[in-house]
N, CA, C and O atoms as CSV, one atom per row, in Angstrom:
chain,resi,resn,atom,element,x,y,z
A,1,UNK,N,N,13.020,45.245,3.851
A,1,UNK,CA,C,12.199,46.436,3.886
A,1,UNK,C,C,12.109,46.998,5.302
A,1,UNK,O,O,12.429,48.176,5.461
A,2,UNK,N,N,11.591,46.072,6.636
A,2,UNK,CA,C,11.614,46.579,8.311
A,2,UNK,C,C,13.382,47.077,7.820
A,2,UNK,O,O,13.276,48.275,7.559
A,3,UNK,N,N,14.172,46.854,7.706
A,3,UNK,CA,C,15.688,47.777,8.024
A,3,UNK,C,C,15.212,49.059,7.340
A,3,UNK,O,O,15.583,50.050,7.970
A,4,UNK,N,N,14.826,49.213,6.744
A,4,UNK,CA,C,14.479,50.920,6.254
A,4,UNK,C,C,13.486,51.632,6.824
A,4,UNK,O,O,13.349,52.783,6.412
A,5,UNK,N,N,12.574,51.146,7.880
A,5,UNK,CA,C,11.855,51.576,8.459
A,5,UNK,C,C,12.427,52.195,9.746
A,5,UNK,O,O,13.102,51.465,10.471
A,6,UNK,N,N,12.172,53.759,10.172
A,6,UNK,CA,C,12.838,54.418,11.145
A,6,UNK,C,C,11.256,54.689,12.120
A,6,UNK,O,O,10.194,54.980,11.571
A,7,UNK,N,N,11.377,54.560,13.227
A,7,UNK,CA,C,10.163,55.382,14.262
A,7,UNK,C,C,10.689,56.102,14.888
A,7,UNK,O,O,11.856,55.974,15.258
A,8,UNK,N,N,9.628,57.433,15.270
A,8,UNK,CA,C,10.747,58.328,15.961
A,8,UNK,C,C,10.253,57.042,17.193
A,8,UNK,O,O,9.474,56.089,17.226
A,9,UNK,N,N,11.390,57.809,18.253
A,9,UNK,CA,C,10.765,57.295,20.003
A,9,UNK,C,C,9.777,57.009,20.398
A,9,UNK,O,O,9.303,55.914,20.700
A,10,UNK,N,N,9.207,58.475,20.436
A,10,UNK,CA,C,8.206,58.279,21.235
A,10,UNK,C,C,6.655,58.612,20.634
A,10,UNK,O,O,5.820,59.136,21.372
A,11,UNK,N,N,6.348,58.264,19.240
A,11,UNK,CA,C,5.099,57.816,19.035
A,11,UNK,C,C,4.144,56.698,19.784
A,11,UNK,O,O,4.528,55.785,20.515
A,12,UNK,N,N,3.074,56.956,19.479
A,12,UNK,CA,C,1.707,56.149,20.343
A,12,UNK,C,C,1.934,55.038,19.566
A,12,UNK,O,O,2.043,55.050,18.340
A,13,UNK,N,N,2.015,53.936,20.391
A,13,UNK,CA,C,2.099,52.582,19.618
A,13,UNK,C,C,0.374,52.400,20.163
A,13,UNK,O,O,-0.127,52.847,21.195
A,14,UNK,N,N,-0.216,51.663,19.173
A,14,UNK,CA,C,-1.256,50.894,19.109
A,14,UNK,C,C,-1.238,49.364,19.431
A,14,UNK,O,O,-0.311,48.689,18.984
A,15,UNK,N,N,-2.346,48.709,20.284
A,15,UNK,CA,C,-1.916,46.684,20.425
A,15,UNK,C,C,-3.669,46.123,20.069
A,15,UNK,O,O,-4.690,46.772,20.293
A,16,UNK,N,N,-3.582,44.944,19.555
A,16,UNK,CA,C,-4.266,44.656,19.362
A,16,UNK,C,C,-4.938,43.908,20.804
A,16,UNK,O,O,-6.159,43.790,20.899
A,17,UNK,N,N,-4.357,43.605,21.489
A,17,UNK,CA,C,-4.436,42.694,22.637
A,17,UNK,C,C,-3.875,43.496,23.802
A,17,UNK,O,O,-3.023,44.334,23.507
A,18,UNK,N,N,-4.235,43.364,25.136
A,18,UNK,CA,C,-3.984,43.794,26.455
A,18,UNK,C,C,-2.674,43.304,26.490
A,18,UNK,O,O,-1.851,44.173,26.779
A,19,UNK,N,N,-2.038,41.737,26.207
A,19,UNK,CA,C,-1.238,41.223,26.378
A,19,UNK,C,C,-0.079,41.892,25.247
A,19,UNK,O,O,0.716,42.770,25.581
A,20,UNK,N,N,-0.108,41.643,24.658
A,20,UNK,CA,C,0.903,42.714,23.302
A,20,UNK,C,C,1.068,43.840,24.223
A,20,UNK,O,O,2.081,43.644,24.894
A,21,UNK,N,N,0.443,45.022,24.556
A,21,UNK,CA,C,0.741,46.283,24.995
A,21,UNK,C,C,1.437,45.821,26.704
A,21,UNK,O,O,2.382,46.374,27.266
A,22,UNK,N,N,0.496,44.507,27.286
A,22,UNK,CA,C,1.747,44.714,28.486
A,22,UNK,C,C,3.147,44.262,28.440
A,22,UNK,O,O,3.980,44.401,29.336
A,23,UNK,N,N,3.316,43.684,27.248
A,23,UNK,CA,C,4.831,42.988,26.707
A,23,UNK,C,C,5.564,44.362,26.296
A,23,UNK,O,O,6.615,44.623,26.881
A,24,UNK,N,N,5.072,45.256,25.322
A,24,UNK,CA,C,5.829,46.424,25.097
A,24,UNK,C,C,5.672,47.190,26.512
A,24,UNK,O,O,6.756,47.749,26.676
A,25,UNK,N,N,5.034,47.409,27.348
A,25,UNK,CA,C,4.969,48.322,28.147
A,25,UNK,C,C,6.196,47.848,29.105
A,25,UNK,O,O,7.084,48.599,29.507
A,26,UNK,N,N,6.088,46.565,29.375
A,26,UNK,CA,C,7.225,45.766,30.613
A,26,UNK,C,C,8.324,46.129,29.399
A,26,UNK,O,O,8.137,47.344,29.460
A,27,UNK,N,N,9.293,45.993,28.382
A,27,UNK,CA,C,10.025,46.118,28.096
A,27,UNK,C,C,10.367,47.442,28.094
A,27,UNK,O,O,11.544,47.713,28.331
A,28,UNK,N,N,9.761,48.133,27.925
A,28,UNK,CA,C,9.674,50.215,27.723
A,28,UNK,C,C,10.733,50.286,29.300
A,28,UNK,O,O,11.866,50.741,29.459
A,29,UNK,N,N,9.866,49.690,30.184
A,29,UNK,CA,C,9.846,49.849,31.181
A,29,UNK,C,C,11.239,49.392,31.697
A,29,UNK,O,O,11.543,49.876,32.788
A,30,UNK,N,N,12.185,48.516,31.101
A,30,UNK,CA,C,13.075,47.613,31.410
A,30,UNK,C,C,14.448,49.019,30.691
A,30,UNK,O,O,15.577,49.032,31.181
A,31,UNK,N,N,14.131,49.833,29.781
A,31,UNK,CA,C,14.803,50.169,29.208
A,31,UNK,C,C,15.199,51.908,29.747
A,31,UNK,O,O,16.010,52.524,29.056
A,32,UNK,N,N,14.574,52.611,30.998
A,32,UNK,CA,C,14.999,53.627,31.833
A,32,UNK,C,C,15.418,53.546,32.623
A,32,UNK,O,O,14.957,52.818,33.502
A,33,UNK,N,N,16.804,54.410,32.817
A,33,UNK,CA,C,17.141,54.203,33.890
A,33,UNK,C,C,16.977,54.467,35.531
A,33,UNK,O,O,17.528,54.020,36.537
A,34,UNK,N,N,15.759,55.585,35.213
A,34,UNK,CA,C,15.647,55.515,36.353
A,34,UNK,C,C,15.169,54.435,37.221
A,34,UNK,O,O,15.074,53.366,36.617
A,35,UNK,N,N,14.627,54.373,39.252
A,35,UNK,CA,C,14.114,53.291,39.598
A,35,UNK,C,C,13.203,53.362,40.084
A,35,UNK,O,O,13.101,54.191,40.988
A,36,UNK,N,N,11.750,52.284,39.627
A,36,UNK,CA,C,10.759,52.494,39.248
A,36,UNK,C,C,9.688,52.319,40.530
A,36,UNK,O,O,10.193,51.565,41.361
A,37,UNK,N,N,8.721,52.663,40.827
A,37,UNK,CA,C,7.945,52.838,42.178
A,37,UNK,C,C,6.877,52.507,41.853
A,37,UNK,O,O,6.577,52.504,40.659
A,38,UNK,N,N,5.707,52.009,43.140
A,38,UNK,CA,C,5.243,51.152,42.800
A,38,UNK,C,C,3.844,51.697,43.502
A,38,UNK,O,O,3.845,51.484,44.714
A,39,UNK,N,N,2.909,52.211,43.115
A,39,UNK,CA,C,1.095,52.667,43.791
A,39,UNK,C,C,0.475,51.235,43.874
A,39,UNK,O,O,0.263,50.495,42.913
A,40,UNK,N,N,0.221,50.972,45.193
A,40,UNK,CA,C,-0.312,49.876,45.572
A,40,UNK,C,C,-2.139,50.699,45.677
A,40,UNK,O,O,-2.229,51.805,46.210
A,41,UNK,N,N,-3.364,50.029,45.140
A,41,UNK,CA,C,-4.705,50.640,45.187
A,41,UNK,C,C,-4.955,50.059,46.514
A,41,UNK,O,O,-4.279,49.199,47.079
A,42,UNK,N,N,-6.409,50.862,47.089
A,42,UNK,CA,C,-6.597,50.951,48.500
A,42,UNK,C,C,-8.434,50.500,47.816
A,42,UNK,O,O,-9.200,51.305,47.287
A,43,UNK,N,N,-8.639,49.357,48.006
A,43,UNK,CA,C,-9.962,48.695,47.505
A,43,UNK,C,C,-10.524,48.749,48.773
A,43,UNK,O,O,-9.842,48.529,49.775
A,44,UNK,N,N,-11.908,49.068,48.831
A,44,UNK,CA,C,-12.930,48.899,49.945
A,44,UNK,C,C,-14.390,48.428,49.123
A,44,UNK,O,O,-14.890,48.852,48.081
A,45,UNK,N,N,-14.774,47.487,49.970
A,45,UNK,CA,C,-16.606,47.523,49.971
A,45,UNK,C,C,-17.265,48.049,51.227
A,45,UNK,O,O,-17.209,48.093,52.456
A,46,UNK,N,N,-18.245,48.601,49.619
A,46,UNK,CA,C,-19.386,49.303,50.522
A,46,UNK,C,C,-20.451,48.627,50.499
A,46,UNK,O,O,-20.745,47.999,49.483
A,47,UNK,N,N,-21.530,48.610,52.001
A,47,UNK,CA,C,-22.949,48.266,51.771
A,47,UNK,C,C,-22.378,47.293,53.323
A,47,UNK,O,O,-21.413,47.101,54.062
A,48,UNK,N,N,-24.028,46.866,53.037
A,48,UNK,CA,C,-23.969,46.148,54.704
A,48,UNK,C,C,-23.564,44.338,54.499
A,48,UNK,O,O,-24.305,43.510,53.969
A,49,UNK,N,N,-22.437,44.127,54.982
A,49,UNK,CA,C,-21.801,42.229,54.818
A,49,UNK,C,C,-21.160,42.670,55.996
A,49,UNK,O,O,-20.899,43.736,56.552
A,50,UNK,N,N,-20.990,41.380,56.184
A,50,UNK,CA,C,-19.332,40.935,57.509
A,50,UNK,C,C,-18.257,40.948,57.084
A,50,UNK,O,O,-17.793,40.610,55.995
A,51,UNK,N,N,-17.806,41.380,58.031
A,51,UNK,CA,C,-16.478,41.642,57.368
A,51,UNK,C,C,-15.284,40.541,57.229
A,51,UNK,O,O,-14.070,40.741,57.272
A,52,UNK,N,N,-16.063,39.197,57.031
A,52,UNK,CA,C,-15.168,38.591,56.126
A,52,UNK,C,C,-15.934,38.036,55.194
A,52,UNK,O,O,-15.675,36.862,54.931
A,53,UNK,N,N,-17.014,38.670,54.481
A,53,UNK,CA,C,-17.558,38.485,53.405
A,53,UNK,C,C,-16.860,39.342,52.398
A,53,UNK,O,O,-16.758,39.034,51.210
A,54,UNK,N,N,-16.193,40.882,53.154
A,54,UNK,CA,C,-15.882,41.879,52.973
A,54,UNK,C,C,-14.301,41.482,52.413
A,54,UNK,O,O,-13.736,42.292,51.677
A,55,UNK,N,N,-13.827,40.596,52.677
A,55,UNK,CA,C,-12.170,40.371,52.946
A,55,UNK,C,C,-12.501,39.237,51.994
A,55,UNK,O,O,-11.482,39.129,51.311
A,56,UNK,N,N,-13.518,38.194,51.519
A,56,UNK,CA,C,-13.028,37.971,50.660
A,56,UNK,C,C,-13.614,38.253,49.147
A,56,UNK,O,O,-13.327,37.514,48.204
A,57,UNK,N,N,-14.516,39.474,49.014
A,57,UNK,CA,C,-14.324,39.606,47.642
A,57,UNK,C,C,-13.336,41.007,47.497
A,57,UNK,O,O,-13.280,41.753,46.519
A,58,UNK,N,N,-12.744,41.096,48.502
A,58,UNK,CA,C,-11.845,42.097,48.235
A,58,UNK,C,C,-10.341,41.134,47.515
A,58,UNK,O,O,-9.603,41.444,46.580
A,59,UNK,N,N,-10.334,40.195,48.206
A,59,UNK,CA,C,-9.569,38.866,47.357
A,59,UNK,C,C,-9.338,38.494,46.061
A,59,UNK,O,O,-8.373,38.350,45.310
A,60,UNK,N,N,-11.101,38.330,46.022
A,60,UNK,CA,C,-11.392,37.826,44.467
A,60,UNK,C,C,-10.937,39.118,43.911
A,60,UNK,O,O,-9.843,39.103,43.347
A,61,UNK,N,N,-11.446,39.993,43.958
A,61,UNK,CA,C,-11.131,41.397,43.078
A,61,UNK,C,C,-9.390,41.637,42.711
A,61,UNK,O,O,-8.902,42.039,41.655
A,62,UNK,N,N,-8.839,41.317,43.719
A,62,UNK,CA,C,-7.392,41.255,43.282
A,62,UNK,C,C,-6.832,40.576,42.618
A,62,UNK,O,O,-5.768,40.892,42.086
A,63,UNK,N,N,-7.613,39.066,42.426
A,63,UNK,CA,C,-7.532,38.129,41.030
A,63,UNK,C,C,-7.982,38.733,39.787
A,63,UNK,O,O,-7.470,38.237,38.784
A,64,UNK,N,N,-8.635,39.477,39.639
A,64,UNK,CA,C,-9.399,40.158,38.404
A,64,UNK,C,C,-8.244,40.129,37.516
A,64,UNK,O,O,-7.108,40.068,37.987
A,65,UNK,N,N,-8.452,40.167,36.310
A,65,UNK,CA,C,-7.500,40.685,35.222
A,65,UNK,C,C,-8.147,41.921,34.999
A,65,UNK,O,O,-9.365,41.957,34.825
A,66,UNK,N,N,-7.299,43.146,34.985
A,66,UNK,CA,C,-6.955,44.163,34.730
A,66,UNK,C,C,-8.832,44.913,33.791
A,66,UNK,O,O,-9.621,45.824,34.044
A,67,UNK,N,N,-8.686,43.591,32.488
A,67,UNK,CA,C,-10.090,44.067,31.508
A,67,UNK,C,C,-11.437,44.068,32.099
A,67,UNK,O,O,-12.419,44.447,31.460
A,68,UNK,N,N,-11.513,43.511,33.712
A,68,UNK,CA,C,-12.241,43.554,34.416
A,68,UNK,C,C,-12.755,44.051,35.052
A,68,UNK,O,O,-13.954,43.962,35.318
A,69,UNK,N,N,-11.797,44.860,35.557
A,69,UNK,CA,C,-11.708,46.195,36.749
A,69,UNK,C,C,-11.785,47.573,35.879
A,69,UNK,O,O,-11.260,48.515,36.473
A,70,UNK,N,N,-12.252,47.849,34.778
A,70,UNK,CA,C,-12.160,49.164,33.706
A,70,UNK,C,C,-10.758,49.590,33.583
A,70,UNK,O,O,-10.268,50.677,33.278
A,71,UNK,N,N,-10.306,48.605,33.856
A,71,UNK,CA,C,-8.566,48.886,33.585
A,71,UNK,C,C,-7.614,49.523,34.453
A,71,UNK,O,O,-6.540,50.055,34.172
A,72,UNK,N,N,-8.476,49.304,36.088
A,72,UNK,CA,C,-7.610,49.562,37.141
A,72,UNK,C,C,-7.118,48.643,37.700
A,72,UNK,O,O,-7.653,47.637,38.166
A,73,UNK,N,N,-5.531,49.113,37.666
A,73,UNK,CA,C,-4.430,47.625,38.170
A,73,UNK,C,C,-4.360,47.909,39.722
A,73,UNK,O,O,-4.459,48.966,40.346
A,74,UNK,N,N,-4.129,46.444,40.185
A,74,UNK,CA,C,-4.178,46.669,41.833
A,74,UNK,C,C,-2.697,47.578,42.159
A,74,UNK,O,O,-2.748,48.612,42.824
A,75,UNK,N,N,-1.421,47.053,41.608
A,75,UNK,CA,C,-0.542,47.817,41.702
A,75,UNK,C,C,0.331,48.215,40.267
A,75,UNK,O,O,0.875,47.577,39.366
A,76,UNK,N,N,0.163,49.416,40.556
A,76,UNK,CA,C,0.694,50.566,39.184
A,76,UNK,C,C,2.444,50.751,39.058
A,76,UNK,O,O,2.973,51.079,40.120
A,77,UNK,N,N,2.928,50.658,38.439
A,77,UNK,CA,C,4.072,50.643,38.128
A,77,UNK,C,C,4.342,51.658,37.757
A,77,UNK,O,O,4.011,51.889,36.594
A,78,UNK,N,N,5.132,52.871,38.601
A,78,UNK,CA,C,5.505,53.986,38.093
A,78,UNK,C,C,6.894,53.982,37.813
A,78,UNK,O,O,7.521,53.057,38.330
A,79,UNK,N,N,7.824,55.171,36.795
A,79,UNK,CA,C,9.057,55.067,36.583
A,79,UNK,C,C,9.309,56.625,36.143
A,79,UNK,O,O,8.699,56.895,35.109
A,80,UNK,N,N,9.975,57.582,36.623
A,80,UNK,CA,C,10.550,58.478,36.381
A,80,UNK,C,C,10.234,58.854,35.120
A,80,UNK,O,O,9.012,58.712,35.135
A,81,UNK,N,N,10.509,59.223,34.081
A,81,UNK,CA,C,10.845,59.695,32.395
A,81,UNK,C,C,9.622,59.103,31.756
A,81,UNK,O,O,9.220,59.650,30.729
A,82,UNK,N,N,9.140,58.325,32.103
A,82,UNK,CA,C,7.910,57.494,31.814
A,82,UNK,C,C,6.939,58.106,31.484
A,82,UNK,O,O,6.403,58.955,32.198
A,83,UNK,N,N,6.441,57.678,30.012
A,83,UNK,CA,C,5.656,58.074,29.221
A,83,UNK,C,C,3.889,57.487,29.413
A,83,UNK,O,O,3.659,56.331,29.057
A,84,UNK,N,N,3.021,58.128,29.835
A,84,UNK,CA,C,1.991,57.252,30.388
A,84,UNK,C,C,0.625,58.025,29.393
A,84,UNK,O,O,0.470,59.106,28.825
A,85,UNK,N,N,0.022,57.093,29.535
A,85,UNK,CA,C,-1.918,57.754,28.634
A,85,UNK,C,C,-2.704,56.960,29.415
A,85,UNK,O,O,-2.636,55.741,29.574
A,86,UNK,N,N,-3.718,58.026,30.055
A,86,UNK,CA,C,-4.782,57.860,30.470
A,86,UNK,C,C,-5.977,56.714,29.485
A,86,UNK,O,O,-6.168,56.821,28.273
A,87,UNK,N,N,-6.600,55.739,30.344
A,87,UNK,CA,C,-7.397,54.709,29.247
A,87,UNK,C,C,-8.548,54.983,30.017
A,87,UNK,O,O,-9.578,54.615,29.452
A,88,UNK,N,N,-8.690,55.435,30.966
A,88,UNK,CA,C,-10.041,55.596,31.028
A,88,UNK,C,C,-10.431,56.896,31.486
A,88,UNK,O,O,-9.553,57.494,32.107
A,89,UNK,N,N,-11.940,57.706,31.281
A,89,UNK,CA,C,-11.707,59.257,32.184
A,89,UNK,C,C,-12.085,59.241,33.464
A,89,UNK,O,O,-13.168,58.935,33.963
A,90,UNK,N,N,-10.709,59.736,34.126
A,90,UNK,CA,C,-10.987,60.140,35.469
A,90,UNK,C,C,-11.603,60.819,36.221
A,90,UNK,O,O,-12.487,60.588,37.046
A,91,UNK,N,N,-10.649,62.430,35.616
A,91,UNK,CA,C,-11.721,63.171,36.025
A,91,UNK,C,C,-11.615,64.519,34.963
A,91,UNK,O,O,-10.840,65.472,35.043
A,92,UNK,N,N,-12.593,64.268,34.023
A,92,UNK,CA,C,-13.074,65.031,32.949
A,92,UNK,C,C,-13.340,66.746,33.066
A,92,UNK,O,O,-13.343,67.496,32.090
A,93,UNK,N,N,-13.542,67.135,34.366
A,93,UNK,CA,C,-13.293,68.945,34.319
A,93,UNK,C,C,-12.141,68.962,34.227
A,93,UNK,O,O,-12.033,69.781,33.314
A,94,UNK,N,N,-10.532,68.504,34.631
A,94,UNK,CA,C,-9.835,68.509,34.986
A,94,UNK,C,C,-8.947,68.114,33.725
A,94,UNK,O,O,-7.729,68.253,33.835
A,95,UNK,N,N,-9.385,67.715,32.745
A,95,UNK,CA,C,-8.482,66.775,31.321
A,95,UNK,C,C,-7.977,65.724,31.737
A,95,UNK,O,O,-7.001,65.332,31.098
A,96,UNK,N,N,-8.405,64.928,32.872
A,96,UNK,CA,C,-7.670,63.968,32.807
A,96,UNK,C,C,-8.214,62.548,32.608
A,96,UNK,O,O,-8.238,61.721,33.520
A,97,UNK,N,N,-8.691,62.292,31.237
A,97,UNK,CA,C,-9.784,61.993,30.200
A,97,UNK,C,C,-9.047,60.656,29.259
A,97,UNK,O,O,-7.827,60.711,29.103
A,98,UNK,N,N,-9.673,59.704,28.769
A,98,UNK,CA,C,-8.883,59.008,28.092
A,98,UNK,C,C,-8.050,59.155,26.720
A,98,UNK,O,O,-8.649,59.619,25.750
A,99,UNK,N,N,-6.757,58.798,26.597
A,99,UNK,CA,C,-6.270,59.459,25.180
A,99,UNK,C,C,-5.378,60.729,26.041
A,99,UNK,O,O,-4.850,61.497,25.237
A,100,UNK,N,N,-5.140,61.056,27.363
A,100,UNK,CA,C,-4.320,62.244,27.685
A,100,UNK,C,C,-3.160,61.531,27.810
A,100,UNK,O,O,-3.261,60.352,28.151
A,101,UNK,N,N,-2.188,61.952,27.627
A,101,UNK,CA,C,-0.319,61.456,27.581
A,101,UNK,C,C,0.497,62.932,28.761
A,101,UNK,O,O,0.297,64.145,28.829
A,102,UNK,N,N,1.254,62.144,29.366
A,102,UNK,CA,C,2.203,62.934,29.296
A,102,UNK,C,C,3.148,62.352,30.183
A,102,UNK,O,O,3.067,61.139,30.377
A,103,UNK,N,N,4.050,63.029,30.766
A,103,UNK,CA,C,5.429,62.015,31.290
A,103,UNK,C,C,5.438,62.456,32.796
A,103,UNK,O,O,5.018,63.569,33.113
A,104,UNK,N,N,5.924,61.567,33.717
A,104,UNK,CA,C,6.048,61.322,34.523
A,104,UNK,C,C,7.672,62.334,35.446
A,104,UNK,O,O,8.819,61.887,35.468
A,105,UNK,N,N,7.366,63.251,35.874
A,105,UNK,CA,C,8.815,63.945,35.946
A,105,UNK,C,C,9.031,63.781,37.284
A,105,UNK,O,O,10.250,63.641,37.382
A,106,UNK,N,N,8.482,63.712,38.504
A,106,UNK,CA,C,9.170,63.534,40.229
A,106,UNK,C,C,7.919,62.299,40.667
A,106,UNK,O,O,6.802,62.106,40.185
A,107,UNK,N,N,8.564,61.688,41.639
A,107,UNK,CA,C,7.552,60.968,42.368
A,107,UNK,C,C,8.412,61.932,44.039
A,107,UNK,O,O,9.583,62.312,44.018
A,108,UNK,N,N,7.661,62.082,45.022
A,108,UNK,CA,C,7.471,62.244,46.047
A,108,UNK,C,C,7.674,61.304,47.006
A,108,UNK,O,O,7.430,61.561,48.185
């Protein structure tokens, strides 16, 4: 019966698990040719500590798993042709809201 089943491309796949969607996402990802670039995040604390109280929960925070941080990765994996959706809202005057899609056409 799956052999008679056709998907187009590029429908919204759904995961039940973080881990499921980063297995399809790393393979998606394995399968363009373009070459893929990489947004490293720029984490700061605020408020009054020393600054190596400062250095190390900036540490711990980089251990976080992903479901921790509202679903901001320390480093983002970008790729040319790449099909991406917003999971959380950014910035809502603007549409760029959770559930927005669209593709990735120049990096700079």
């Amino acid at each position: 019966m799956d052999s008679r089943v056709v998907l187009p491309k590029n429908i919204v796949h759904l995961f039940v698990s973080n881990k499921d969607l980063d297995s399809f996402n790393d393979a998606r990802f394995e399968s363009y040719e373009t070459e893929p670039a990489y947004s490293i995040s720029v984490d700061m604390v605020k408020g009054s500590c020393t600054d190596k109280v400062k250095e190390n929960l900036l540490k711990q925070a980089r251990k976080l798993p992903k479901q921790d941080c509202i679903s901001l990765m320390f480093v983002l994996k970008l790729q040319v042709d790449a099909k991406y959706m917003v999971s959380i809202n950014i910035d809502t005057n603007d549409g760029i809201v959770n559930g927005a899609a669209g593709i990735l056409r120049k990096i700079d």
